[in-house]
MMTF fields as JSON, N, C-alpha, C and O atoms, coordinates in Angstrom:
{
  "mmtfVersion": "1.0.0",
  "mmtfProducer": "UNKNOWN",
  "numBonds": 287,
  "numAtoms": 288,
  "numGroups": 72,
  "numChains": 1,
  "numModels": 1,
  "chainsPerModel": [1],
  "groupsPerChain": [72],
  "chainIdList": ["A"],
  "bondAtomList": [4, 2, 8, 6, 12, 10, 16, 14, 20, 18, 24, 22, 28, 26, 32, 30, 36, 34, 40, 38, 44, 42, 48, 46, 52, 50, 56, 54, 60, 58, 64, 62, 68, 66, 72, 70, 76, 74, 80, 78, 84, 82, 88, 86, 92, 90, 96, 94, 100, 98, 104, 102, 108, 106, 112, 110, 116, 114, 120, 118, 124, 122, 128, 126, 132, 130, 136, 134, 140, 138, 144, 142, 148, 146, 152, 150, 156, 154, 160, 158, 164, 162, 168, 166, 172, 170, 176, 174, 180, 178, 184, 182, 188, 186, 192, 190, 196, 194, 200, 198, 204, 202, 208, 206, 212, 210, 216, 214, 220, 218, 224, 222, 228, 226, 232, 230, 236, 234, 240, 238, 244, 242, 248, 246, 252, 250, 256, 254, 260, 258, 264, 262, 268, 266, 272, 270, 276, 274, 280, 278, 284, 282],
  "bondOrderList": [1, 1, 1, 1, 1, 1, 1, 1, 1, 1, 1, 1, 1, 1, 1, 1, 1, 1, 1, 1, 1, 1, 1, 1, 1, 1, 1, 1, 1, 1, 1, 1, 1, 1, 1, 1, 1, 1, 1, 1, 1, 1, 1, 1, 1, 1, 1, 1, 1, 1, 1, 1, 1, 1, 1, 1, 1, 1, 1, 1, 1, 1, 1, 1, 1, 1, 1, 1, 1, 1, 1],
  "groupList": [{"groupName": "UNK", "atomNameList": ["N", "CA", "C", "O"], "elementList": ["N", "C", "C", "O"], "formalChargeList": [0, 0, 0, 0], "bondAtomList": [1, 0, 2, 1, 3, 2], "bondOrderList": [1, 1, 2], "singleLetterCode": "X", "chemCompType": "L-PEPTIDE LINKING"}],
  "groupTypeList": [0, 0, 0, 0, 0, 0, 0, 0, 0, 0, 0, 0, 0, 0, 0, 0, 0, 0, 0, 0, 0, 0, 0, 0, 0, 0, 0, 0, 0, 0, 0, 0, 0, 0, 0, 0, 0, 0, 0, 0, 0, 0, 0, 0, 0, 0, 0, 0, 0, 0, 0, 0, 0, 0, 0, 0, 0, 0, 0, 0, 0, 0, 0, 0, 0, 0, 0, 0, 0, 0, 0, 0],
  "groupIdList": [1, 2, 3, 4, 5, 6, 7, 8, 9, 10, 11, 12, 13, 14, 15, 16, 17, 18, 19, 20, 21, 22, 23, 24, 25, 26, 27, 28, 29, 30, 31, 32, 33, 34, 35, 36, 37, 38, 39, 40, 41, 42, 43, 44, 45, 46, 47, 48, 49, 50, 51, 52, 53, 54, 55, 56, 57, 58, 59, 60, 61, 62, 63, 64, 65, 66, 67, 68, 69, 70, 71, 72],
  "secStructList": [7, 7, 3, 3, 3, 3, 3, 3, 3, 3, 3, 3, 1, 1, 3, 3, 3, 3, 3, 3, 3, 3, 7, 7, 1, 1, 1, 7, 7, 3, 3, 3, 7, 7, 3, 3, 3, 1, 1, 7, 3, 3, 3, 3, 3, 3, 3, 1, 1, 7, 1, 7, 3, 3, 3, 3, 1, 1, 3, 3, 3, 3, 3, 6, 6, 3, 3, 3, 3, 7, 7, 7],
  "xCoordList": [0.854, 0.0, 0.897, 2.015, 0.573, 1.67, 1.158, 0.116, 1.599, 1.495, 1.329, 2.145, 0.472, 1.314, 0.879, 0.243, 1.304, 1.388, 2.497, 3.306, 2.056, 2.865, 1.282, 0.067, 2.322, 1.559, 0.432, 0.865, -0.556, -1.092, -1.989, -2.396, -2.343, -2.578, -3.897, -4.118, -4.495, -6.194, -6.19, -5.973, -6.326, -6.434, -8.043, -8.677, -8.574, -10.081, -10.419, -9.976, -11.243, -11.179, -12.499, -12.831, -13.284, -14.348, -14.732, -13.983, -15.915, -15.845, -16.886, -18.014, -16.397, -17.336, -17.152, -17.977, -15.727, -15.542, -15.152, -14.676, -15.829, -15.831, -14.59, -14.4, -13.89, -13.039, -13.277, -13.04, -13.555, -13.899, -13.306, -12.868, -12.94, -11.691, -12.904, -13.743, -12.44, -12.674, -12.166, -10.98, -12.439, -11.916, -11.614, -12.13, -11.15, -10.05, -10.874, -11.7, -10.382, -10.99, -12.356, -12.571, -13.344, -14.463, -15.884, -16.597, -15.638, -17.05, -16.761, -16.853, -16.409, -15.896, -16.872, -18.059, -16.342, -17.505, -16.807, -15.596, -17.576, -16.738, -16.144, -16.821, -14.832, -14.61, -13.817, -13.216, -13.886, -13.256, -13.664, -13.749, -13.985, -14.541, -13.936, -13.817, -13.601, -12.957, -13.951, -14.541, -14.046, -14.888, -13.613, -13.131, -13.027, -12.339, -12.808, -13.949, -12.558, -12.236, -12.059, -11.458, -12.124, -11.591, -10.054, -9.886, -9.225, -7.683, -6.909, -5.706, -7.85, -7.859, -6.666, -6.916, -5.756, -5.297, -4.856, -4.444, -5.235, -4.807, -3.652, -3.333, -2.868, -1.959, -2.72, -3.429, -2.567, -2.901, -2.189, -1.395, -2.398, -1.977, -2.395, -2.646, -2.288, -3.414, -2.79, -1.594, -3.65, -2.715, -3.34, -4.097, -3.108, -3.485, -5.278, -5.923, -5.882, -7.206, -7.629, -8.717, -6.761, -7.613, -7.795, -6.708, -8.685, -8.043, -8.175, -7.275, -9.537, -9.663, -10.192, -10.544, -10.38, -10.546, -11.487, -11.15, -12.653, -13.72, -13.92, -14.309, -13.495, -13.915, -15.476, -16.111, -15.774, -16.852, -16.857, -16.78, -16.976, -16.578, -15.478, -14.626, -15.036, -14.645, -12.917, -12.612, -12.149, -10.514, -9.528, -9.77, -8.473, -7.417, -6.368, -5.858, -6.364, -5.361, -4.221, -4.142, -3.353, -2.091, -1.115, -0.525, -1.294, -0.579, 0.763, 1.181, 1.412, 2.477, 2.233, 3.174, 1.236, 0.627, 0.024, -0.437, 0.257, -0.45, -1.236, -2.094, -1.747, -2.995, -4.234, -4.522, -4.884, -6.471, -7.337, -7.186, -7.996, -9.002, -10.623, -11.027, -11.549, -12.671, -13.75, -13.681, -14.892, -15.463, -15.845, -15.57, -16.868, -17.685, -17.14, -17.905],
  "yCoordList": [-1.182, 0.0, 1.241, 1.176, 2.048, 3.198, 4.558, 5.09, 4.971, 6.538, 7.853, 8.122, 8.635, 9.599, 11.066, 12.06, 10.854, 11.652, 11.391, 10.505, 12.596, 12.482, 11.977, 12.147, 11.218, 10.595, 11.888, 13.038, 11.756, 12.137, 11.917, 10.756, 12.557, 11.337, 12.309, 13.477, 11.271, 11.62, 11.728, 10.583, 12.534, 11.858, 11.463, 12.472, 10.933, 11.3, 11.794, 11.23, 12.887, 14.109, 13.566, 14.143, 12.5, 11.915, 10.445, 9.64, 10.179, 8.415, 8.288, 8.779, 7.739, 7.71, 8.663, 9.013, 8.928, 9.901, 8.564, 7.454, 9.642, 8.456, 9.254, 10.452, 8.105, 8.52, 7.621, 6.504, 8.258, 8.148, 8.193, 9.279, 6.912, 7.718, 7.062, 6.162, 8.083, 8.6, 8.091, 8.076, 7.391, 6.994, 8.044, 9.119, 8.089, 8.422, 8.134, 7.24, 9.236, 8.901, 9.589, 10.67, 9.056, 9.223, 9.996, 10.994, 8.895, 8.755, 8.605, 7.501, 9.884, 9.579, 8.933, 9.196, 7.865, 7.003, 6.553, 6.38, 6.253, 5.891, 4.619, 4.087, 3.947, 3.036, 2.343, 1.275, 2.981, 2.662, 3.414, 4.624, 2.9, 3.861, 3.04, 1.816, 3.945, 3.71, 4.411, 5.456, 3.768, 4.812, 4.533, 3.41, 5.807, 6.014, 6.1, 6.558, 5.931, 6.193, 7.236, 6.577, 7.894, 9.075, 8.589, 7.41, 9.153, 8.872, 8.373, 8.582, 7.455, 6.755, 7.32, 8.488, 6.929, 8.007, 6.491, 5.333, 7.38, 6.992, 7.029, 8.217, 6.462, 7.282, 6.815, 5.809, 7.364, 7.722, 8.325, 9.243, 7.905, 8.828, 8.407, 7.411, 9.643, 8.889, 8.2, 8.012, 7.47, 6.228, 6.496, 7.462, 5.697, 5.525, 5.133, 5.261, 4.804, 4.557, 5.399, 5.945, 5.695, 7.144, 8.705, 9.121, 9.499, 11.074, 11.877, 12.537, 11.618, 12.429, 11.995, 10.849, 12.088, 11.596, 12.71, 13.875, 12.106, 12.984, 12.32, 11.181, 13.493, 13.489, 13.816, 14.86, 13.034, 13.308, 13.003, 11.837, 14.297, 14.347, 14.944, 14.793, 15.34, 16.047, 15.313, 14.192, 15.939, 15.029, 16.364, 17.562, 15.689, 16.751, 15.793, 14.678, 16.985, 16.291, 16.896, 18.123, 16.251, 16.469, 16.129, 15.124, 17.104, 17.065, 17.77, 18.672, 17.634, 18.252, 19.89, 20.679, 20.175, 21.581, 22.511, 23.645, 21.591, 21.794, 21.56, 20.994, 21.611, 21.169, 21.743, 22.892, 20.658, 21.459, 20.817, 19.629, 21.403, 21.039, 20.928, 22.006, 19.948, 20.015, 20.473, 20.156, 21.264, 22.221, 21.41, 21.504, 19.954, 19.296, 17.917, 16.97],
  "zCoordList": [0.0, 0.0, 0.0, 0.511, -0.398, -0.94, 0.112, -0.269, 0.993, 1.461, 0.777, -0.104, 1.032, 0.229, 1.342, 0.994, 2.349, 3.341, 4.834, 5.112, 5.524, 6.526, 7.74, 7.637, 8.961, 9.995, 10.769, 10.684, 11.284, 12.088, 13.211, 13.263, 13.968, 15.99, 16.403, 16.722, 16.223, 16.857, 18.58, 18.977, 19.599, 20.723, 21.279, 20.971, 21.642, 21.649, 23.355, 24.355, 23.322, 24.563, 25.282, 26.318, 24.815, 25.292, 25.042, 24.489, 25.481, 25.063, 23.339, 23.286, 22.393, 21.716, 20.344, 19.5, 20.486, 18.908, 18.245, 18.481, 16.914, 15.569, 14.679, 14.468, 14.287, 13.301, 11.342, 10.882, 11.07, 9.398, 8.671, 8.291, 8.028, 6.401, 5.241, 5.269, 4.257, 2.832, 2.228, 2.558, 1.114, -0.18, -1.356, -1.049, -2.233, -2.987, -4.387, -4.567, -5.433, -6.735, -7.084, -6.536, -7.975, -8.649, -7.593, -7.49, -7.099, -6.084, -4.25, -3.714, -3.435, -2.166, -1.68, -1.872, -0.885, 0.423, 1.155, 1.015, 2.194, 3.865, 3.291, 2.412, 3.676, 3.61, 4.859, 4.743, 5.881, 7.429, 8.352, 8.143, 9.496, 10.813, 12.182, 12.24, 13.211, 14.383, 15.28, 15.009, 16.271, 17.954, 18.617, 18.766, 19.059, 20.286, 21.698, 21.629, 22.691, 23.817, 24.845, 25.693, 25.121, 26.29, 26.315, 26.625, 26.103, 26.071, 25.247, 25.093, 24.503, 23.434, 22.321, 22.024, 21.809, 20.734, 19.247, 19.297, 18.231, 16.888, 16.096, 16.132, 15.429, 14.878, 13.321, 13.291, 12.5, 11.047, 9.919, 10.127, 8.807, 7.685, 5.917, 5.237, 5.796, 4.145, 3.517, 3.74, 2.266, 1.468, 0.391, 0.294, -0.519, -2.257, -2.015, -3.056, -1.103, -0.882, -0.116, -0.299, 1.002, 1.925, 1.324, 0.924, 1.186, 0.419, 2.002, 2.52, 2.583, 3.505, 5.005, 4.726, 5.908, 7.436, 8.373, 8.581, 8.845, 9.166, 10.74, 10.996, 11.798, 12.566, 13.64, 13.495, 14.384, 15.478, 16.561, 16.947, 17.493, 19.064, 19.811, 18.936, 20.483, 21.717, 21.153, 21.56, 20.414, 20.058, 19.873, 19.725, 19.943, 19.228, 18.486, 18.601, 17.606, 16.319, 16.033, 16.092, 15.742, 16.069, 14.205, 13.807, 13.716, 12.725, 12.017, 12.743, 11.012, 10.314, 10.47, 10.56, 10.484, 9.984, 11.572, 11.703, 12.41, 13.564, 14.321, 13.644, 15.784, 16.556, 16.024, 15.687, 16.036, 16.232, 17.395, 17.682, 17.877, 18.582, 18.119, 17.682, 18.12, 18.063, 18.89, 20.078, 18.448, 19.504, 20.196, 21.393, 19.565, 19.708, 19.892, 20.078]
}
């Protein structure tokens, strides 16, 4: 499977965030989902099948580009 990004780390800030990846190409659709934890953390990064990663719930993300926090 081929990368074509740098790593990035979900932490989850409550019980019950969903983490979502995106498929790649023509037609985007979910093609993987994770529920985290309260403490819970991910590590991640896109591939030749992932394009994009959709968070839900209370997390912080920790990437190349910087933190973000989710309101929700």
């Amino acid at each position: 499977m081929q990368t074509t990004g740098d790593f990035f780390v979900i932490k989850a800030k409550e019980n019950g965030v969903n983490v979502i990846g995106l498929t790649r190409g023509k037609d985007t659709r979910f093609h993987h989902s994770e529920k985290l934890d309260k403490g819970e953390v991910m590590i991640a990064q896109f591939t030749e099948h992932t394009s994009a990663v959709k968070i839900r719930g209370k997390a912080t993300i920790v990437t190349p580009f910087g933190i973000v926090e989710t309101d929700e």
